[in-house]
C-alpha positions in Angstrom: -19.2 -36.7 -4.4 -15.3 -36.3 -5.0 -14.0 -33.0 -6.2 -10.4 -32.4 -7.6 -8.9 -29.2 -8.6 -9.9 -27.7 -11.7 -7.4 -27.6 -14.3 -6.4 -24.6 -15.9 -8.6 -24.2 -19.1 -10.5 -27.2 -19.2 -13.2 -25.8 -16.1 -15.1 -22.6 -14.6 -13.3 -20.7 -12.3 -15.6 -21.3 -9.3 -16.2 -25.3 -9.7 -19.9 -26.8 -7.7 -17.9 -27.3 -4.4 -16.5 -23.5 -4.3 -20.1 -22.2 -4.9 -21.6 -24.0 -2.3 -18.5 -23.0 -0.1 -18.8 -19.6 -0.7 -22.8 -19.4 -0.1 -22.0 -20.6 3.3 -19.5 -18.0 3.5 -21.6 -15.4 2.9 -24.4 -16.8 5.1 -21.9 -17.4 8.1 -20.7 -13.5 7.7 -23.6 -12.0 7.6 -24.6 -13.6 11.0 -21.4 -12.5 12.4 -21.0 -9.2 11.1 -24.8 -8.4 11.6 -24.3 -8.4 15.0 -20.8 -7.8 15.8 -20.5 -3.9 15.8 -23.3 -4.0 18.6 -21.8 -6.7 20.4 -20.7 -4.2 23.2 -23.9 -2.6 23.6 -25.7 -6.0 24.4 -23.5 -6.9 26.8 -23.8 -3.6 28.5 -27.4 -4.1 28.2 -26.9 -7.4 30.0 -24.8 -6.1 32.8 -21.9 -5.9 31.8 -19.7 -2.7 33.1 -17.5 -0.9 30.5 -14.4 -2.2 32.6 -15.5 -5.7 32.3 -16.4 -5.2 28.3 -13.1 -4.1 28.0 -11.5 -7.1 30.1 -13.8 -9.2 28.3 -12.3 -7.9 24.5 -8.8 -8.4 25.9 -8.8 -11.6 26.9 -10.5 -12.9 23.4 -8.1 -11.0 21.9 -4.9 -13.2 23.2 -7.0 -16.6 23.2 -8.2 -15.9 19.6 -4.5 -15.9 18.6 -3.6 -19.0 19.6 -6.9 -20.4 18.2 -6.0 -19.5 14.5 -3.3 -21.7 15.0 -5.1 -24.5 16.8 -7.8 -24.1 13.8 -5.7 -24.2 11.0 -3.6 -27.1 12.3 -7.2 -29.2 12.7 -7.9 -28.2 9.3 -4.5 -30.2 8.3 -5.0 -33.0 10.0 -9.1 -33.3 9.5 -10.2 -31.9 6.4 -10.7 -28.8 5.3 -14.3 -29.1 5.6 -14.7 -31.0 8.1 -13.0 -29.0 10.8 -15.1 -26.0 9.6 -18.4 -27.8 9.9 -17.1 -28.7 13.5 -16.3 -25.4 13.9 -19.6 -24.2 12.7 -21.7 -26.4 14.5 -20.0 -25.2 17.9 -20.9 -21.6 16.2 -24.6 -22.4 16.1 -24.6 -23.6 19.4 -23.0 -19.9 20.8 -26.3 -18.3 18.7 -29.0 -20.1 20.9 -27.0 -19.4 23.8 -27.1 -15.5 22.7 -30.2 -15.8 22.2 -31.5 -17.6 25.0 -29.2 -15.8 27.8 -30.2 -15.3 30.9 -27.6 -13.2 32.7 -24.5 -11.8 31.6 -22.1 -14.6 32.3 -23.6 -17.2 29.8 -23.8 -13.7 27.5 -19.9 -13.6 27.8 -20.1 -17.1 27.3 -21.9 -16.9 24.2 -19.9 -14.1 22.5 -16.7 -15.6 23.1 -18.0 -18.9 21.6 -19.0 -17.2 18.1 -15.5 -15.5 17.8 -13.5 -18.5 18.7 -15.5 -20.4 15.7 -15.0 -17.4 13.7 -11.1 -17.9 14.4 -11.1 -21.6 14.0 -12.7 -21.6 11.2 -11.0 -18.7 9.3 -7.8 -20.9 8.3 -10.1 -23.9 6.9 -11.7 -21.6 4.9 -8.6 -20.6 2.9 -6.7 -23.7 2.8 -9.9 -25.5 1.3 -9.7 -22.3 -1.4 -6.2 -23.0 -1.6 -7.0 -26.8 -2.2 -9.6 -26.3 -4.6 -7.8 -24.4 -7.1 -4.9 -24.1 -9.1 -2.3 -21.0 -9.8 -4.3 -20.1 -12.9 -7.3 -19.3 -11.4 -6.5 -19.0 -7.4 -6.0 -14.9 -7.2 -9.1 -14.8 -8.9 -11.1 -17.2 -6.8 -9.5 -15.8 -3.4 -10.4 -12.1 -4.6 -14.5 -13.7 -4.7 -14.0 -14.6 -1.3 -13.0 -11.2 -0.2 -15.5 -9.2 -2.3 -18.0 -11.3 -0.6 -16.6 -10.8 2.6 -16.2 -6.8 1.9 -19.6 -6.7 0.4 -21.4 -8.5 3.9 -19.4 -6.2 6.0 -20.7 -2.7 3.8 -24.2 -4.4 3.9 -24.2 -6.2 7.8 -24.2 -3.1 10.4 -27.2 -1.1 9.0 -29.3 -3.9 8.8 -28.2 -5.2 12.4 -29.1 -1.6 13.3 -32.3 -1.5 12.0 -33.3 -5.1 13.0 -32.1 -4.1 16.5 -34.4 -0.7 17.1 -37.5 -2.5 15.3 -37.4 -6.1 17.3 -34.5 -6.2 19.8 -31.6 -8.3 20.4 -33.4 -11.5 21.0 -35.6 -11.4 17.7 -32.2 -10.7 16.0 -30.1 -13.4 17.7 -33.0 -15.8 16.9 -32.9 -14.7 13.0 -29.1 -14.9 13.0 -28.8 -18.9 14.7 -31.2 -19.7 11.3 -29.1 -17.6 9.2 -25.7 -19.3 10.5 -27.5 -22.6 10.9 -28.2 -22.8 7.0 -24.7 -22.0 6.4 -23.6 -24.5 8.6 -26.2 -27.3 7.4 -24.5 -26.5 3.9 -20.7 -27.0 5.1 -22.0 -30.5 6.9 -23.2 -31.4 3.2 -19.9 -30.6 1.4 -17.9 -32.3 4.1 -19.9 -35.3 4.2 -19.8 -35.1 -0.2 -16.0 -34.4 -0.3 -13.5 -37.2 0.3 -10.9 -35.4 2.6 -8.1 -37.5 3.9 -7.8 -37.9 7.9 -4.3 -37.8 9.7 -3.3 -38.4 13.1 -4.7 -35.8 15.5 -2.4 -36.0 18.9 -0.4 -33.8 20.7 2.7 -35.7 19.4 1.7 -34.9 15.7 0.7 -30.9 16.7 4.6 -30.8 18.1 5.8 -31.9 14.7 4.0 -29.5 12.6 4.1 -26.8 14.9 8.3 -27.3 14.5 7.6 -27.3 10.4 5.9 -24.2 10.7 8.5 -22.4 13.0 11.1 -23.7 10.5 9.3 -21.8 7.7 8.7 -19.0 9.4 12.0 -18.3 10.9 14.3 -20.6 7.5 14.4 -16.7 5.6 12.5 -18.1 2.7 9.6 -16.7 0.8 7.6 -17.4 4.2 9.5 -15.7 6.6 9.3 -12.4 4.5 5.3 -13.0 4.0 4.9 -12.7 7.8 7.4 -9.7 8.2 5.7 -8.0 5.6 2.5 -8.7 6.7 3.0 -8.0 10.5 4.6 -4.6 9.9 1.8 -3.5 7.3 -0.8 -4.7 10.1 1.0 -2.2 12.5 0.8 0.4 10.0 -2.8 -0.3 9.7 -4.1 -0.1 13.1 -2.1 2.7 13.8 -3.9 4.8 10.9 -7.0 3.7 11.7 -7.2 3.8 14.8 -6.5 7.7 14.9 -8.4 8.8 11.6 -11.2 9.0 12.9 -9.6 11.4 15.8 -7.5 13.3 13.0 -10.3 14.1 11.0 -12.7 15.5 13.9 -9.5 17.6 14.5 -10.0 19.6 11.2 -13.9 20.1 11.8 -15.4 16.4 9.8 -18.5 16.0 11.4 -19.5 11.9 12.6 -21.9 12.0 9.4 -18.9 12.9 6.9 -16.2 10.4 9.0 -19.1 7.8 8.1 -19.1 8.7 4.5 -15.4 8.5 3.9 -16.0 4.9 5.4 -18.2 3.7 3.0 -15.8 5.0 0.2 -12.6 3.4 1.6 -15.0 0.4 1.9 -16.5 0.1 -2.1 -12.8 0.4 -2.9 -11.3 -1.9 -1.0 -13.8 -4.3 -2.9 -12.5 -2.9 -6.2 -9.1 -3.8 -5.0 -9.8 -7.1 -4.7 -11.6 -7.9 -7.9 -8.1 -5.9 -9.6 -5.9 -8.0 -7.3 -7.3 -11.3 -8.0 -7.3 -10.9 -12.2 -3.5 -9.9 -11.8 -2.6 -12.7 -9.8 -3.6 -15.2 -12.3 -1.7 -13.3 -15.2 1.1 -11.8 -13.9 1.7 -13.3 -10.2 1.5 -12.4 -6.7 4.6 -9.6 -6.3 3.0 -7.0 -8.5 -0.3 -6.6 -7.2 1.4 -6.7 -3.7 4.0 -4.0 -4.3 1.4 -2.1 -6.1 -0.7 -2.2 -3.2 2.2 -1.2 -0.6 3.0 2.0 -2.8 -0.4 3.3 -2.7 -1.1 2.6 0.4 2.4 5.0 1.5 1.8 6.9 -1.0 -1.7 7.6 0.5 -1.3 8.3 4.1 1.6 10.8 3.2 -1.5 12.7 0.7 -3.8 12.1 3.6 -1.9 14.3 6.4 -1.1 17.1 3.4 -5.1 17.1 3.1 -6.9 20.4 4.2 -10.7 19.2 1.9 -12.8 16.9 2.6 -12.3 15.6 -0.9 -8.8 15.3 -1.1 -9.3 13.2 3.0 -11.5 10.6 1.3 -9.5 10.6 -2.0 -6.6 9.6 0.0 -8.1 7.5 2.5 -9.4 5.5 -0.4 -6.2 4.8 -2.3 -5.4 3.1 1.0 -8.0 1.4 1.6 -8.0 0.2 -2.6 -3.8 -0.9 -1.5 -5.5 -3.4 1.2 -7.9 -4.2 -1.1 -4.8 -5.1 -3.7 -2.8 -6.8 -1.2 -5.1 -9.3 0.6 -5.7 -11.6 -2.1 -2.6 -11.9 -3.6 -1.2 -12.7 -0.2 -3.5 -15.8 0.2 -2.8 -16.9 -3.2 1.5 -16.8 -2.4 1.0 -18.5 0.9 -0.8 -21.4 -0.6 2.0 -21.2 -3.3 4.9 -21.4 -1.1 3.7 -23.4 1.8 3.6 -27.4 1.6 -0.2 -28.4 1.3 0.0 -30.7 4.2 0.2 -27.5 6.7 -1.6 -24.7 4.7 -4.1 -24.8 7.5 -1.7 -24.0 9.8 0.2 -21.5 7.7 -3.3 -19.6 7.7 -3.8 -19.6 10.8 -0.3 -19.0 11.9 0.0 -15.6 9.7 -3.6 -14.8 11.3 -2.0 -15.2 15.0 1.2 -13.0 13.9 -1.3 -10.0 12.7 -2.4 -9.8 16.2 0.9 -10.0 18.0 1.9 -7.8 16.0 -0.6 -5.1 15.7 -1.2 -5.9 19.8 1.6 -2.7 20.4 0.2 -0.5 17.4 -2.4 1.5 20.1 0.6 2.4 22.5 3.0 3.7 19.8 0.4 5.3 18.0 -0.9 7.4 20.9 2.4 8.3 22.1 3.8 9.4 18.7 0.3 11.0 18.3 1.0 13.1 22.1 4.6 13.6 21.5 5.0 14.2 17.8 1.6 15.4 16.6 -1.5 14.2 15.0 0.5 14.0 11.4 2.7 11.8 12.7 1.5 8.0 13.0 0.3 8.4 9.0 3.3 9.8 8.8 4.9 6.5 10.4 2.6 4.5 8.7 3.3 5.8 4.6 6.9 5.0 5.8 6.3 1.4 6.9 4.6 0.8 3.8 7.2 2.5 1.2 10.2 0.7 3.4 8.3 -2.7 2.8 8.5 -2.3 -1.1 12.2 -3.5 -1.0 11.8 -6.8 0.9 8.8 -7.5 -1.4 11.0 -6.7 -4.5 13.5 -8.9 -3.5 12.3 -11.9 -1.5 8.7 -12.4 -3.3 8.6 -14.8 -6.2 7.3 -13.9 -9.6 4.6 -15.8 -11.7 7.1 -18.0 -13.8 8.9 -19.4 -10.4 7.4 -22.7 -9.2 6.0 -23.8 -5.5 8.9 -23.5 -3.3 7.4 -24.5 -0.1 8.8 -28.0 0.0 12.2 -26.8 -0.9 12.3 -24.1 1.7 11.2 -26.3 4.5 13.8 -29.1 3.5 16.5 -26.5 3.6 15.9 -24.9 7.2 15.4 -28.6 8.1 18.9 -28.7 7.0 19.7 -26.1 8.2 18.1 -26.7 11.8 20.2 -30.8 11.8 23.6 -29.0 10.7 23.6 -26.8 14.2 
């Protein structure tokens, strides 16, 4: 089976090999997000001390960074698919070991396994959307792929929960490798099906690209400004969230209403996608992303100002509806502006630069928070995101300007032989 882009008009919006894809998506994030928000509870229950859970999350944290790289770089030089069904076979493999751990080392072992697949595999997965579709129909295709992944995430901890207090972690490990194993017996199927070609995978060819990415990201071109813009929001982020949950048990929200204001911030950070992918298609990618940064500054200024519990959620929501307006349309530019020979490793390049960005976010946060006042990091965070309206005004393309990737990497090539 050979599959080629739809083109625009002639074909559905979500062609055979994007619906199969995106089952598999959804099976594969429902096993990990099932599980995940317990994840330090079974290793405590395995042995593990709260010291060594917490040593345990910060070393996955820095090795996951450089994996998004490594991953999307495979995904350039193997196929789309078939780096993520190599990824996801080494996923299934880290659910028997979960399930069939003996003591907490093969535990760690196992955990550590199912997020490094996770961040291998998350680059693959939007290149091969990236691949698969055209700038007619891409926001909308890319905003599928986060309702789906918004909608397993809503639907995931409650029923992980309730599988956990009814049958235990085994029983739910055990459910979980035949959940991920079907998604993965799916992506072996496509990969097989799709003609993808195969490059040369050495260390000589990952110095190469690795120099092509660093000339995009540091050339000032569309690029560069993507991972500014999208480091600094990712700051602003984890900064806000981090403490909202500490802000509002300040003014008397009980756990039960924190949880409710959640779930809202959740259902419209789904709407945000579906909004974000239609205006891709029809009016471009710098819209929907400024439109997104305004809210969300917007927002966390309303938030602090906020005595109801109303007028919290209200607020917390238009932010979370902003992410839900920026994600897409971010996914759709990169695949616009970066050559298609290293989209995998563009992916998994702006992945790696969320963490090392967001990596100091706790620090500031909690000293702005000691030294300035609970207000304060929304307060930092509304300004990050208003400040990162300009940049987006004037380095983003609009709709009517063509791919520019190949033309900003020749340039900073340029520029890199001229110095």
């Amino acid at each position: 089976m050979t599959t080629h882009p739809p083109m625009p008009g002639t074909q559905k919006i979500l062609n055979p090999s994007i619906r199969w894809f995106l089952f598999a998506f959804v099976l594969a994030n429902l096993a990990t997000r099932v599980y995940s928000p317990f994840l330090p509870l079974y290793l405590g229950y395995a042995g593990a001390s709260p010291t060594q859970i917490g040593a345990f999350y910060s070393i996955l944290d820095v090795a996951i960074l450089a994996l998004a790289v490594l991953g999307g770089w495979l995904a350039d030089k193997l196929g789309r698919l078939r780096s993520l069904a190599i990824g996801s076979v080494g996923g299934v493999v880290a659910f028997i070991i979960l399930w069939l751990s003996p003591s907490i080392w093969l535990a760690v072992v196992g955990a550590a396994l199912v997020l490094a697949a996770r961040s291998l595999n998350n680059p693959a997965q939007r290149a091969f959307i990236a691949d698969q579709t055209t700038d007619a129909n891409r926001g909308r295709v890319f905003g599928t792929m986060q309702t789906l992944h918004l909608a397993t995430g809503i639907a995931a901890p409650p029923l992980g929960g309730w599988f956990i207090d009814h049958y235990g972690f085994a029983s739910l490990f055990l459910a979980l490798t035949l959940v991920y194993g079907a998604g993965t017996l799916i992506r072996v199927v496509l990969a097989r099906g799709l003609v993808e070609e195969r490059k040369d995978v050495s260390w000589q060819a990952l110095g190469v690209d690795m120099r092509a990415m660093w000339l995009l990201a540091v050339g000032g071109g569309v690029f560069t400004w993507v991972v500014l813009v999208d480091g600094f929001s990712d700051i602003s982020l984890h900064i806000a969230e981090i403490f909202q949950p500490i802000f509002l048990d300040g003014l008397g929200i009980t756990a039960t209403q924190i949880g409710w204001v959640g779930s809202l911030a959740a259902l419209l950070m789904l709407v945000g996608t579906n909004i974000s992918g239609r205006l891709v298609d029809r009016v471009g990618e710098r819209l929907p992303v400024m439109l997104g940064f305004l809210l969300e500054g917007l927002a966390f200024i309303m938030f602090v100002q906020s005595s109801s519990l109303s007028g919290l959620a209200f607020a917390w929501g238009l932010t979370s509806l902003g992410t839900g307006l920026i994600s897409p349309a971010f996914d759709a530019l990169i695949s616009r502006v970066v050559p298609a020979d290293i989209r995998g490793t563009a992916f998994g390049l702006l992945s790696a630069s969320e963490g090392v960005f967001s990596l100091p976010a706790p620090l500031v946060g909690g000293a702005i928070f000691e030294r300035m006042g609970a207000r304060a990091p929304f307060l930092l965070s509304g300004v990050i995101s208003l400040l990162s309206l300009l940049p987006i005004w004037r380095k983003f393309p609009d709709k009517g300007q063509a791919s520019v990737g190949e033309a900003v990497l020749a340039a900073a090539e340029g520029a890199s032989h001229a110095s």
